[in-house]
N, C-alpha and C positions, 0 to 999 in steps of 0.2 A: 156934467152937471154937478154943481158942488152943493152939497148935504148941509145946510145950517145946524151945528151945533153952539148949544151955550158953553158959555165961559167955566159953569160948573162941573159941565159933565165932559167939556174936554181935560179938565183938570184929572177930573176921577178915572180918565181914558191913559189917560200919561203914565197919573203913578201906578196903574194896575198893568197896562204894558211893561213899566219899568220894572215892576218887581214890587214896588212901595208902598200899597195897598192893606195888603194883609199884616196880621198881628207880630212884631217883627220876633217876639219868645216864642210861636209856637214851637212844636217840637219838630225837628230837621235831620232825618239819618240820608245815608247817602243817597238813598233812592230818590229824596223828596230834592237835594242838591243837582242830583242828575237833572229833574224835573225844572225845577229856576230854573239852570243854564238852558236848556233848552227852550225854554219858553223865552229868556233873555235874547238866545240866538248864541249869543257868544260876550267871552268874559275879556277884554284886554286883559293883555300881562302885562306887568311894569315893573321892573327889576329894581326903582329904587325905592328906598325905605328911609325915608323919614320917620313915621313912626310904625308902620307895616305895608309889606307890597301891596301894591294897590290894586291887585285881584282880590286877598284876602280882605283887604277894606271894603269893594263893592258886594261881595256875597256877605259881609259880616254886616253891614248897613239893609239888607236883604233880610236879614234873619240871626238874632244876637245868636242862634244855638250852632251857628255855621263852625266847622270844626275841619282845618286844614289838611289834616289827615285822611279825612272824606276826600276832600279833592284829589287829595295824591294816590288816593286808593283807584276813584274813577278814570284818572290816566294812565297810571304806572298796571295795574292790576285789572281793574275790571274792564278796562278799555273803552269805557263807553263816550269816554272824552277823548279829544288830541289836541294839540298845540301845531296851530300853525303860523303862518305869516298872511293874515287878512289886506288889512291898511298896516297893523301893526300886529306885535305879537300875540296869538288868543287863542282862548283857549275854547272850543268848538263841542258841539256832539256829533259821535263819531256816525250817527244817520245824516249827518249833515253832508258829509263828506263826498258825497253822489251830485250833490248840489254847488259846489266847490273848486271840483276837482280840473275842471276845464279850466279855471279863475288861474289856481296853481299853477296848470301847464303851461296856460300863453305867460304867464308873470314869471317863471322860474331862470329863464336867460336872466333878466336885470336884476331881480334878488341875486342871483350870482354873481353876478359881476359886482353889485352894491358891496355883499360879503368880501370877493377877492380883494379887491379896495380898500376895503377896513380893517381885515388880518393881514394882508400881503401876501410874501414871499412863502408859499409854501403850505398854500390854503388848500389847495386841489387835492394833496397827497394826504394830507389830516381829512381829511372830507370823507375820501374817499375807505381810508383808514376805520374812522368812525360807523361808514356805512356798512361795510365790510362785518364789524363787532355786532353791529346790530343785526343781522340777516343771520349771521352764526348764533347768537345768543337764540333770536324766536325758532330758530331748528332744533334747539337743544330744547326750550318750553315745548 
């Protein structure tokens, strides 16, 4: 059974789901950033720049006091984000990742193969290289 709503108050449903609601200066430390993304669900990544990546343009349309650094703090350090492969590259909370994580596992053969495809010759042993750096590094943290 479907819910009649008006034209206005689906409007004010959108931009406050989306983010777009609230005063875009309030003031935004990392905590309140962890808080958007998660309530966003998850931020696309997008490696090109026109005039900036276009995660930092979604969160900074979100909130002018958004500050990149935050973000890189809540992946790299605080951990409370991750970066995976959804539809496309994004960037997640990392409570999210319970909810996810079955998506990753049946998806992870064809992203594979997607990757060996588009690097080629010698993607397996760089991979596996890479994976390797990383498992040594969080023993040493």
């Amino acid at each position: 059974m479907a819910i009649p709503v008006s034209n206005p108050d689906a409007r004010r449903f959108f931009l406050e789901r989306q983010g777009l609601a609230a005063p875009p200066g309030r003031a935004m430390h990392k905590a309140g950033l962890a808080d958007l993304i998660t309530s966003l669900g998850f931020v696309q990544v997008d490696s090109i720049r026109t005039v900036e990546r276009a995660h930092h343009m979604i969160l900074f349309s979100r909130n002018q006091t958004y500050r990149p650094a935050h973000l890189e703090a809540l992946l790299e350090k605080d951990r409370l984000l991750f970066e995976h492969w959804t539809h496309d590259a994004s960037i997640l909370p990392s409570a999210f990742f319970p909810h996810w994580k079955w998506r990753f596992r049946r998806r992870e053969p064809i992203i594979l193969e997607r990757w060996r495809k588009w690097h080629g010759e010698g993607f397996d042993a760089e991979f596996n290289n890479t994976l390797e750096r990383i498992r040594e590094e969080m023993q040493e943290n």
